[in-house]
Backbone as a ProteinNet text record, in pm:
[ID]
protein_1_A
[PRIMARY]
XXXXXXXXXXXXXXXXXXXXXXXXXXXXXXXXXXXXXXXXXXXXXXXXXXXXXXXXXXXXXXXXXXXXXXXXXXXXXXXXXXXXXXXXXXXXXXXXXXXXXXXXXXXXXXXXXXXXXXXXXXXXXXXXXXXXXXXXXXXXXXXXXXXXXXXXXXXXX
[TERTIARY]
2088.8	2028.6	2023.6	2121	2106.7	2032.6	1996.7	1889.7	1754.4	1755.1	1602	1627.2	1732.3	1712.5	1699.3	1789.3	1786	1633.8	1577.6	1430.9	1340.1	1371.6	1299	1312.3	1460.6	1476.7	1433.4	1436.4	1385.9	1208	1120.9	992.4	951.9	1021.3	978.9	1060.9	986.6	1133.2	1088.1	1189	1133.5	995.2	901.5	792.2	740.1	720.4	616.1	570.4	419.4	385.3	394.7	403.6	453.8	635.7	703.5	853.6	896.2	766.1	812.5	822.6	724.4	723.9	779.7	848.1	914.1	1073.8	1172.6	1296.2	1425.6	1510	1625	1673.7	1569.9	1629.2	1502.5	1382.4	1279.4	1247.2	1304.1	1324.9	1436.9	1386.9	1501.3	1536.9	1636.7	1650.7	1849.9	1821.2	1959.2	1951.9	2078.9	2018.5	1943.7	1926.4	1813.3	1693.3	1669.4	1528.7	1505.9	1581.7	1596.6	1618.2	1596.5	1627	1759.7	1873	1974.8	2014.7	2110.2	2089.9	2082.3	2098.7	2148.4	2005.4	1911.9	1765.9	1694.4	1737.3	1637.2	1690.3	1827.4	1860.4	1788.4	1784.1	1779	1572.4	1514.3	1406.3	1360.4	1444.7	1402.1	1438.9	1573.4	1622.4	1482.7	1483	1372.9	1166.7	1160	1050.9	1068	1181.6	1193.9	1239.7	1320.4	1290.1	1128.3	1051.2	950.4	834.2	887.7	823	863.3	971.2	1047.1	996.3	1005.2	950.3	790.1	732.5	619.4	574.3	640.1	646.5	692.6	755.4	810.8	733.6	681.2	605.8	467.6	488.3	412.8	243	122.8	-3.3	-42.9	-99.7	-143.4	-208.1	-184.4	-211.9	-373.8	-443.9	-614.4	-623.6	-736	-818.3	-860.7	-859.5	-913.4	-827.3	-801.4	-721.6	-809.9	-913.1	-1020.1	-974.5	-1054.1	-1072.4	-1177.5	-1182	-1301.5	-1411.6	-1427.8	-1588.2	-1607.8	-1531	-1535.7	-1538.7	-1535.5	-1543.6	-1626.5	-1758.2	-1840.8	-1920.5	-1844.6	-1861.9	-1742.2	-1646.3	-1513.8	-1539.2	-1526.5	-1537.3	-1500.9	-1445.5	-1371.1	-1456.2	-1557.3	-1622.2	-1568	-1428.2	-1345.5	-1199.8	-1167.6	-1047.8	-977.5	-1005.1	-912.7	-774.3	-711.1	-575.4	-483.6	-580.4	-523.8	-439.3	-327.9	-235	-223.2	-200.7	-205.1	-321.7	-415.2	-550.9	-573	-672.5	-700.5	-838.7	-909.7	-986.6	-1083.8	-1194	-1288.3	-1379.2	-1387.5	-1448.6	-1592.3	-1682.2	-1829.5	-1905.9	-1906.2	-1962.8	-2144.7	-2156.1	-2341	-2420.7	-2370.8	-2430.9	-2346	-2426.7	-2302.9	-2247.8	-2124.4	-2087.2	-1931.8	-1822.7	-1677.9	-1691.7	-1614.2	-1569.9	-1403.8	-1389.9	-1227.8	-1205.2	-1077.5	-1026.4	-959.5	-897.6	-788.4	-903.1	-920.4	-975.2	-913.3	-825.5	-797.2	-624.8	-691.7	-520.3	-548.6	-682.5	-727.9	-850.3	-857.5	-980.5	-1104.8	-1119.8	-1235.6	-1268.4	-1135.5	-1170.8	-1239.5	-1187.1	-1246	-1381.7	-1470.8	-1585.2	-1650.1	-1562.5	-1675.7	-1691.5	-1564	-1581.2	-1689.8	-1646.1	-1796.9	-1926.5	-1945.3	-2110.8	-2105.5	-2052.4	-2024.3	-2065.9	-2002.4	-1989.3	-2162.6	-2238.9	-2375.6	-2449.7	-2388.6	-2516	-2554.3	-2547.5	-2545.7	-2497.7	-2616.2	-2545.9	-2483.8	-2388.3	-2318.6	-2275.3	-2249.1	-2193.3	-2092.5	-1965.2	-1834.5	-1850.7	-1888.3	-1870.1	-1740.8	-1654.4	-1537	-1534.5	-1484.3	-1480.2	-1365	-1344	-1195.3	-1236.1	-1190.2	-1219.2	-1101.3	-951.3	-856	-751.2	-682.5	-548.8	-441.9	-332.3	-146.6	-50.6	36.9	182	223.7	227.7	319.5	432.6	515.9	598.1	754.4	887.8	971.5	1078.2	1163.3	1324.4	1341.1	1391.5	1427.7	1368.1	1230.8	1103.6	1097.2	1039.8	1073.3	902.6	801	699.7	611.2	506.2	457.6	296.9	299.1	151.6	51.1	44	-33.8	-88.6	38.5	-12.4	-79.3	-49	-51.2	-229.3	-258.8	-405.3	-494.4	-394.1	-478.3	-504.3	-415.5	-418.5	-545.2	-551.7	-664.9	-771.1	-794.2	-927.7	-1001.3	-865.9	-922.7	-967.3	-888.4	-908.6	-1044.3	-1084.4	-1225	-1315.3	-1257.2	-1441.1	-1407.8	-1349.2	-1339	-1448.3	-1536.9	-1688	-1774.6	-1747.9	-1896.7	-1871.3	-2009.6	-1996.4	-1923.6
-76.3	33.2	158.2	144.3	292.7	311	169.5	183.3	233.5	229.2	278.9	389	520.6	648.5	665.7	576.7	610.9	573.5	482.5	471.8	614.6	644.3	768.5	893.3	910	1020.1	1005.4	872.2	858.4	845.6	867.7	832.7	958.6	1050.6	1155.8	1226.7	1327.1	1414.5	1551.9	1649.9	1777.9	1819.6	1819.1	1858.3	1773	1663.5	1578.7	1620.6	1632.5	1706	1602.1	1469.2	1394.3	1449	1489	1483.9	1565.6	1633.8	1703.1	1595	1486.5	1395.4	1268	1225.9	1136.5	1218.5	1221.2	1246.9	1198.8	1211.8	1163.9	1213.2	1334	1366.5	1343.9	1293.7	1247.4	1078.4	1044.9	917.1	845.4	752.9	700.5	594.7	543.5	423.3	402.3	297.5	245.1	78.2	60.8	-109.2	-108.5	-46	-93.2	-31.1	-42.6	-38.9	-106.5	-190.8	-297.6	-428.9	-507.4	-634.3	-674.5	-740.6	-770.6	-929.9	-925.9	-1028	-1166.4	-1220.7	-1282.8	-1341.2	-1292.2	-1296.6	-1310.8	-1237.8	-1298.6	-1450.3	-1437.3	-1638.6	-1691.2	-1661.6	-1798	-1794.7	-1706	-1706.7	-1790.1	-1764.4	-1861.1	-2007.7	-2014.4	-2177.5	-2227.7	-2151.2	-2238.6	-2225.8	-2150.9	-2205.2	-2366.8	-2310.8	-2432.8	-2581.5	-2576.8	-2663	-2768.2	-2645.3	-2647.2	-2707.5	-2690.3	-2735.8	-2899.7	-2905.1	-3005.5	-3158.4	-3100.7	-3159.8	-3222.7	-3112.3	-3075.7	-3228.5	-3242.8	-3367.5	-3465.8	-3485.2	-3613.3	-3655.6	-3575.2	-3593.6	-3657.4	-3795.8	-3912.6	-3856.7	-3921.6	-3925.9	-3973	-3972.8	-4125	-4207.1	-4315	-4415.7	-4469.1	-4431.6	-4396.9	-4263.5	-4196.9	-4068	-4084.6	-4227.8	-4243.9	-4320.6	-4322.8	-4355.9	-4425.8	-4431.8	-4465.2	-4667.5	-4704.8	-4854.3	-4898.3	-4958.8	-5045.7	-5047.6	-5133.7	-5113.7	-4946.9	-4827.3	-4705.6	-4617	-4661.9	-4565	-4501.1	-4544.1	-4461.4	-4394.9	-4401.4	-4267.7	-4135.6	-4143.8	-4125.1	-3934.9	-3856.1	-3766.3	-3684.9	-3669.5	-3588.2	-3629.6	-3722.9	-3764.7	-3848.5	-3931.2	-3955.5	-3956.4	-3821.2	-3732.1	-3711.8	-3783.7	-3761.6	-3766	-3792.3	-3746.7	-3676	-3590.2	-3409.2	-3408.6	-3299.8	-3236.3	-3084.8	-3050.7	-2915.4	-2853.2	-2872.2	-2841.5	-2790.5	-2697.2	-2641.9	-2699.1	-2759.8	-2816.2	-2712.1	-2745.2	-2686.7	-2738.6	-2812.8	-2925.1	-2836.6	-2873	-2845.3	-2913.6	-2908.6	-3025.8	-2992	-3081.3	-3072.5	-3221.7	-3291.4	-3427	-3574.8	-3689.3	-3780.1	-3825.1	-3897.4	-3947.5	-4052.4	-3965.5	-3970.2	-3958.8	-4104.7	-4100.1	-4028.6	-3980.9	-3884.6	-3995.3	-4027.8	-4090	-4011.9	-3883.1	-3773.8	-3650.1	-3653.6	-3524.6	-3350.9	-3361.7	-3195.5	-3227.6	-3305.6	-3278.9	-3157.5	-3138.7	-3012.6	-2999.8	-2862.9	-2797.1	-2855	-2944.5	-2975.3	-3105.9	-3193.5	-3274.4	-3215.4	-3111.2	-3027.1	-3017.7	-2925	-2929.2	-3048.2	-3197.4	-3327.7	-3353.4	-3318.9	-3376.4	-3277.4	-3161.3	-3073.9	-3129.7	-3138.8	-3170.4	-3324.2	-3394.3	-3561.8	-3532.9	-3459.5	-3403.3	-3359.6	-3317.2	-3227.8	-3332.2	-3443.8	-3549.2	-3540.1	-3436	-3377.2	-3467.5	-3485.9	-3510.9	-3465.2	-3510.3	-3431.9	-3515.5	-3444.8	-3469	-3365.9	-3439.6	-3366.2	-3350.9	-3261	-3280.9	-3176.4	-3265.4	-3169.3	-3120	-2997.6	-2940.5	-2911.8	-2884.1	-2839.8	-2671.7	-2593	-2434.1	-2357.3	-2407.4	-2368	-2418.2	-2449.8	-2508.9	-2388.8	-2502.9	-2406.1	-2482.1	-2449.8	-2467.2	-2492.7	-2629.2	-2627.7	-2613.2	-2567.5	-2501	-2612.3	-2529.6	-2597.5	-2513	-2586.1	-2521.5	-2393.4	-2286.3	-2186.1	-2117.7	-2124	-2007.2	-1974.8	-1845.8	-1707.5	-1759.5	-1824.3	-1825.6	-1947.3	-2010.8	-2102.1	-2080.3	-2096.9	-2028.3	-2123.5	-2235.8	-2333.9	-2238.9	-2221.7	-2223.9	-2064.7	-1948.2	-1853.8	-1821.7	-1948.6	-1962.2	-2004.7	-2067.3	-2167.7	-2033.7	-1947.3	-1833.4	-1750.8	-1703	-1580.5	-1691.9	-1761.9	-1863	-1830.4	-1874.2	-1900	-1729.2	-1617.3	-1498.6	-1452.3	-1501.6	-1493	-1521.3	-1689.5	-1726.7	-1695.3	-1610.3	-1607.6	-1607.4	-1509.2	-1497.3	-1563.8	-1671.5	-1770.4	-1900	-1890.1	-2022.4	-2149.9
-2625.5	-2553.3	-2642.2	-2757.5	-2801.3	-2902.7	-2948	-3081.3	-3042.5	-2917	-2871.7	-2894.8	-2836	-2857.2	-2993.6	-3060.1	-3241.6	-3278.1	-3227.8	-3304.4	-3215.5	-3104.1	-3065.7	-3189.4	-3150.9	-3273.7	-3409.2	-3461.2	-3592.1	-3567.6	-3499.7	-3508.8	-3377.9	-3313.9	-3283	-3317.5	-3457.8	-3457.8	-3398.7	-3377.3	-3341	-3359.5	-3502.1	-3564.7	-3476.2	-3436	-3395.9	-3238.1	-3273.5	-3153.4	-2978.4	-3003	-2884.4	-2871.7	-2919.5	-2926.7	-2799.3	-2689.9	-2603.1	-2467.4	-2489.8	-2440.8	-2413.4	-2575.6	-2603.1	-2689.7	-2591.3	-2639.7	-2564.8	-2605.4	-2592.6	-2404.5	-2385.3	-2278.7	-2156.8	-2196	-2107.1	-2081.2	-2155.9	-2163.3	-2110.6	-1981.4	-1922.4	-1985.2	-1976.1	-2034.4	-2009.6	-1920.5	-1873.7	-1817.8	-1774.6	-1760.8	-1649.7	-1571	-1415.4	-1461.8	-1591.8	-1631.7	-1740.9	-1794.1	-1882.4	-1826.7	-1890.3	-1847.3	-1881.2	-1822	-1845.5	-1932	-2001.6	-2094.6	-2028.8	-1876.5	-1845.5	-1761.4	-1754.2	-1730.7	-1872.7	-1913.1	-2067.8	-2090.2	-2098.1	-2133.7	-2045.9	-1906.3	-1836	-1831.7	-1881.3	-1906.6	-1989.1	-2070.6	-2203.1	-2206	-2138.2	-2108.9	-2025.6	-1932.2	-1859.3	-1904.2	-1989.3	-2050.3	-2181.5	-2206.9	-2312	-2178.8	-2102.4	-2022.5	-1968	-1961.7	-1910	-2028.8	-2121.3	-2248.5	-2258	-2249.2	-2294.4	-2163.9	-2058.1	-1901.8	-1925.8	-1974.2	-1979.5	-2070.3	-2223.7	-2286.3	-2317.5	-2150.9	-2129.1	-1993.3	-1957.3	-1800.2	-1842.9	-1762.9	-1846.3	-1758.8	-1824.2	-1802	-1682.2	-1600	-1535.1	-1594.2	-1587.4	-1669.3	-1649.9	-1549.7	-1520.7	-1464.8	-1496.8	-1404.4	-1287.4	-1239	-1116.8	-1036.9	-915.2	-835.1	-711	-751.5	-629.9	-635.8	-547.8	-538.1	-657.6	-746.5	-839.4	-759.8	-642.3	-549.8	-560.4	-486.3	-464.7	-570.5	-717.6	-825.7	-842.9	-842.4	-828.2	-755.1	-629.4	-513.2	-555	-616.2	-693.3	-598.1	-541.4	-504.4	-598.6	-726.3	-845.8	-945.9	-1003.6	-1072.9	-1176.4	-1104.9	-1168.3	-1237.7	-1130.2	-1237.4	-1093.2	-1054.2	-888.6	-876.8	-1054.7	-1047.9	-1156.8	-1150.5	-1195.1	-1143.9	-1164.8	-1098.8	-1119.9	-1022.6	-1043.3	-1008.1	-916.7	-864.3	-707	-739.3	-612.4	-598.4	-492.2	-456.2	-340.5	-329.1	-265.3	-187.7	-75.7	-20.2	44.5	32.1	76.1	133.4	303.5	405.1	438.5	383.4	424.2	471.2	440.6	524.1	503.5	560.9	559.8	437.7	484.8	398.9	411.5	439.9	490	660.1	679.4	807	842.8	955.2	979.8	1060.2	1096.4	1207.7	1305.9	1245.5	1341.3	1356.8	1500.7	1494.2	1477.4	1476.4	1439.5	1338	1264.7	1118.4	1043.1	1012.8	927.2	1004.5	918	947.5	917.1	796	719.2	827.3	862.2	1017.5	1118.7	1126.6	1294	1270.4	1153.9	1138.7	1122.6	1027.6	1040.2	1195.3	1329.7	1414.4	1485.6	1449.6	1521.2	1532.5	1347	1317.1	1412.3	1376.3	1481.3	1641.7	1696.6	1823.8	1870.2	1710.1	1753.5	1708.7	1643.6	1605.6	1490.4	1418.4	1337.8	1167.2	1083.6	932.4	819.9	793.1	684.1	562.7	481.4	344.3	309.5	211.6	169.8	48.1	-50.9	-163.4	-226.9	-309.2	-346.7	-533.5	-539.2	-654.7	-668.6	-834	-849.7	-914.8	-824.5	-864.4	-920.9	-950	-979.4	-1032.4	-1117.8	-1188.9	-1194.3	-1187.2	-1186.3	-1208.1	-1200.6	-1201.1	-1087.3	-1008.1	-902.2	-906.5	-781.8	-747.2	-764.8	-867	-917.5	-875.3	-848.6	-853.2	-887.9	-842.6	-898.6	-960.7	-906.1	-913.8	-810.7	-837.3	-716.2	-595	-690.9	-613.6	-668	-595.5	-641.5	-682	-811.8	-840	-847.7	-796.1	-742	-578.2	-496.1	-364.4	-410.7	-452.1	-485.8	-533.7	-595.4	-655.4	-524.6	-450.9	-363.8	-202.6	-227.6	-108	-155.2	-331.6	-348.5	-340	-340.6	-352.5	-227.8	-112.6	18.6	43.8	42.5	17	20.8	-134.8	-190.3	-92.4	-49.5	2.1	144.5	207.7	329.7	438.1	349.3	442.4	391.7	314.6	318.6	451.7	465.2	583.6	568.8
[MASK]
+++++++++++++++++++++++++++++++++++++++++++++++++++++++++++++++++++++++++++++++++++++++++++++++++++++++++++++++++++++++++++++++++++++++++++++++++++++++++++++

């Protein structure tokens, strides 16, 4: 903590026209405005964790997870097993049958349009990638991506 005032004083000295700004006595600096050493370790343990996870955390062994007959309806264009994805489903005519009418929302509307006779199609996109959510993170920036998304498109139909 004190080498900072020493590099203040050595790089603003009196003459220097910031030195009214930057001095020993305008400048806060204590530990509840520093980071404490005990957060920097465990910062760093757990990126190198995360590194280390990261290249041992095996592939899937195909991009597609669909049925062989169903591959090439594949709704992902194939890649239906990403991880770490925020998805974007877009209903306009047929296609997917629901069996539960109200598990989700994207059900409620196939059962709507169903209900009006009505044709539709699901087509899904991937509009976002993250970090799902691990042990001893404060927040999950998967769901976090997946909240400003919904955010965003709130007012489109």
């Amino acid at each position: 903590m004190y080498y900072i005032l020493d590099l203040l004083d050595k790089h603003f000295p009196p003459t220097d026209p910031l030195h009214k700004i930057l001095n020993r006595n305008c400048v806060k600096v204590s530990y509840s405005t520093m980071k404490n050493m005990e957060r920097i370790i465990k910062n760093r343990n757990r990126q190198l964790l995360q590194q280390h996870v990261g290249a041992t955390d095996p592939q899937p062994s195909r991009p597609c997870n669909c049925r062989p007959r169903d591959r090439a309806n594949c709704p992902l264009q194939g890649k239906c097993q990403m991880k770490g994805v925020v998805y974007k489903a877009t209903v306009s005519s047929p296609s997917t049958s629901f069996r539960h009418r109200a598990d989700t929302e994207l059900s409620k509307k196939v059962w709507e349009l169903k209900e009006k006779g009505l044709d539709y199609r699901i087509s899904w996109k991937v509009i976002k990638r993250g970090h799902p959510y691990k042990p001893g993170q404060r927040f999950c920036d998967l769901c976090a991506a997946e909240k400003l998304e919904i955010i965003k498109h709130s007012g489109d139909p």
